[in-house]
N, C-alpha and C positions, 0 to 999 in steps of 0.2 A: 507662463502658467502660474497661477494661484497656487500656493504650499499648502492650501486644505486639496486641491486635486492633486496636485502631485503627493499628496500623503496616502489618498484613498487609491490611487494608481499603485502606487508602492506597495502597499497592503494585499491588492489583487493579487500584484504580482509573488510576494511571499507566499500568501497563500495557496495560490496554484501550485509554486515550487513543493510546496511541504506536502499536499497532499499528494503529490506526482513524485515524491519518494527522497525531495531533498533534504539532507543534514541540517539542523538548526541553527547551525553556524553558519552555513551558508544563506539561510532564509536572513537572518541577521547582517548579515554582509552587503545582501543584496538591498534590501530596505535600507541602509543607509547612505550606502553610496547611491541610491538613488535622490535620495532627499537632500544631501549636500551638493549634489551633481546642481539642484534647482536653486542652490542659494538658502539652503536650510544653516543655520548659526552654530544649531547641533541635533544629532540625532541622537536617541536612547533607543533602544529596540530589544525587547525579553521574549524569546521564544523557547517555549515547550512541546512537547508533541500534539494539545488541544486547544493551544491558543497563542496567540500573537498580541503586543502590545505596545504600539510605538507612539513614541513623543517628540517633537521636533519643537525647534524654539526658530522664532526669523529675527531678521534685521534689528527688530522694535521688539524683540525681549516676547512677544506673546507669544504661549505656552498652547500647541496644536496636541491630539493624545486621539487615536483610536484604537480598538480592540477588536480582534477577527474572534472565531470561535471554530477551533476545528473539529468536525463529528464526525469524517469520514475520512478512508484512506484510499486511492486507486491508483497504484503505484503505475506510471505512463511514463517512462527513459523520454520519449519524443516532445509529449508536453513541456517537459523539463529543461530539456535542449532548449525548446522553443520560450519558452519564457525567459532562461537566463541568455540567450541572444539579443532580446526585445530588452533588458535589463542593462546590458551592456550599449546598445543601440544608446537607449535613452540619456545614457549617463555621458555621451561622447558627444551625440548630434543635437541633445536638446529638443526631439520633437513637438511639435505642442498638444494641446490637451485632445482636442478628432481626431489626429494621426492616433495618438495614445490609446485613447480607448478603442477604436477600430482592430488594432493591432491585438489588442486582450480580449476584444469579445471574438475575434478572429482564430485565436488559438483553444480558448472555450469551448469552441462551437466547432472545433477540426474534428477531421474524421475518425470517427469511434471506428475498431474493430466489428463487424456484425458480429450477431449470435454464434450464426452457424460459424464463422472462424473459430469463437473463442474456443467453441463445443469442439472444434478439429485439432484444435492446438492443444487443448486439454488432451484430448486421447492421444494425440501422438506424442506429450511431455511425459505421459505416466506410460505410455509404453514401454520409451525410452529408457525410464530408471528402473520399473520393472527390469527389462533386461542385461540392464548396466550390474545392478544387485544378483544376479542369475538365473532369474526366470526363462524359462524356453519358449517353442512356440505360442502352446497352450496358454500360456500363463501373459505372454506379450497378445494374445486377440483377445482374453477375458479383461485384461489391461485395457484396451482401446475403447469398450461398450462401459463399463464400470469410470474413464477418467471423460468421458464424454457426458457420462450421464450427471453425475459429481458440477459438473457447469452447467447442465439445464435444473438440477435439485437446487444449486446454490442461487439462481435468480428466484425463483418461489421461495424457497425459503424464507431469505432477508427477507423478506416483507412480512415476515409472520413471528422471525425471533426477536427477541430485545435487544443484544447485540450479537458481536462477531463469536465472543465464545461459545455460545449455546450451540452458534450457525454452525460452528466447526467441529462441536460435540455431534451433533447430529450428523453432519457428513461424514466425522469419522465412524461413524456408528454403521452408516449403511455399507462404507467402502467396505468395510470389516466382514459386515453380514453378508453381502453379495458372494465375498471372495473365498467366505468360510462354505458358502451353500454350494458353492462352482463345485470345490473341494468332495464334497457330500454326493453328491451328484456325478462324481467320478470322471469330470474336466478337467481338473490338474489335480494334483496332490500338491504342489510345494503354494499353499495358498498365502505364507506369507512373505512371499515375495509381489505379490500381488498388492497387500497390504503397504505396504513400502512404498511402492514405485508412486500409489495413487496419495499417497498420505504424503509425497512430496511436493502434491501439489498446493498444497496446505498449509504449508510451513511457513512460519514469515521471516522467511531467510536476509530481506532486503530490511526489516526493521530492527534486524537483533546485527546486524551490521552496520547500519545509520546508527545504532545504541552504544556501542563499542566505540566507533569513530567519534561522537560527540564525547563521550566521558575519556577517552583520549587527549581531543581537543581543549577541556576545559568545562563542560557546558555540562557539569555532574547530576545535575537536578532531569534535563530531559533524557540522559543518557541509564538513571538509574530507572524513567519511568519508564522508557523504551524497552528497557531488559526485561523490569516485572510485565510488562504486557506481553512481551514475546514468551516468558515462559509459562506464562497462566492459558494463552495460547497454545503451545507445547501439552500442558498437561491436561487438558480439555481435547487435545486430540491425543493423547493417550487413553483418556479415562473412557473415550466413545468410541474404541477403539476393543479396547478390556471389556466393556460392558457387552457389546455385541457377541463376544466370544461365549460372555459366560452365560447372557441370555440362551445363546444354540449349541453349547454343550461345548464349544470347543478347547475351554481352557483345562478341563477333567480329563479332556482324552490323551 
């Protein structure tokens, strides 16, 4: 196979890893050991949390160089599996360039969770931490309608916010407002616990941990951006959170 295909393969391949939740060290790792695996002379490969940039050199000294650009995040453990197996495959058995692609537009195109699951797995995660935190009955079924509804708001939305902060200002905003009115309406009292269990589902628990582990590893540049995003993230669901309260009276009382 040609080291401009096996370059633009590699890249796929990073890229699906990073967006599917992998560490940049790792994205790095794997992009080179694929590229040397083909007879690349040397690989350079710099990754951040929005962009990929690798350069390989072959036999005859000339200088290959593409760039990915990353806009989105959908953290998928399965994808991930699935890509660094295909990653390992490639680096051992050599496959050629049809098997390759076939295999990446194959793991691409796997099966998405539907709506209706994500909508069930949502309400039963913020159940869950509802009552892990100590909410009771009450507070675990107003849990299940409000972490349900939170996954059908958040497909609508995206399409109408700019980014992920605003997205997440806005959903903490209504979680807040539902849970505070449940409350009003004399459904539960302990309404923040309700607030909690659903604002967990929010949280980019999986980023601010890739963030840690890369600035651990070495890799201080994606590990300090990974952090300031998770916590401007954090504080955009605080502040939509606050805001709902103080719009319906509930931070006075």
């Amino acid at each position: 196979m040609k080291l401009k295909k096996v370059l633009a393969f590699a890249m796929d391949i990073g890229e699906g890893m990073l967006i599917s939740g992998a560490g940049v060290s790792r994205v790095e790792d794997t992009i080179t050991r694929i590229c040397l695996a083909y007879g690349a002379k040397k690989a350079d490969v710099f990754s951040i949390t929005s962009s990929i940039v690798t350069s390989i050199e072959d036999a005859d000294g000339e200088i290959l160089t593409q760039t990915k650009r990353i806009r989105h995040y959908k953290t998928d453990f399965k994808k991930l599996d699935e890509f660094n197996q295909l990653s390992r495959y490639m680096c051992r058995d050599l496959p050629n360039e049809k098997e390759v692609k076939q295999r990446i537009q194959k793991i691409k195109t796997g099966r998405i969770n539907s709506f209706t699951e994500e909508v069930l797995t949502s309400a039963a995660i913020a159940t869950a931490w509802t009552i892990f935190y100590g909410g009771g009955i009450a507070e675990g079924a107003i849990a299940i309608l409000i972490g349900g509804a939170v996954t059908v708001l958040s497909r609508y939305l995206s399409k109408l916010t700019p980014n992920e902060m605003v997205l997440n200002f806005l959903l903490s905003f209504f979680v807040a407002a539902l849970a505070y009115l449940s409350a009003r309406f004399g459904i539960t009292k302990d309404y923040g616990k309700i607030i909690i269990g659903n604002i967990m589902l929010l949280v980019p628990g999986v980023a601010f941990v890739n963030a840690l582990r890369d600035m651990i590893g070495g890799d201080m540049m994606s590990g300090i951006l990974r952090v300031c995003e998770s916590v401007l993230l954090a504080v955009f669901l605080a502040a939509g959170s606050f805001m709902a309260l103080v719009f319906l009276g509930g931070v006075w009382q």
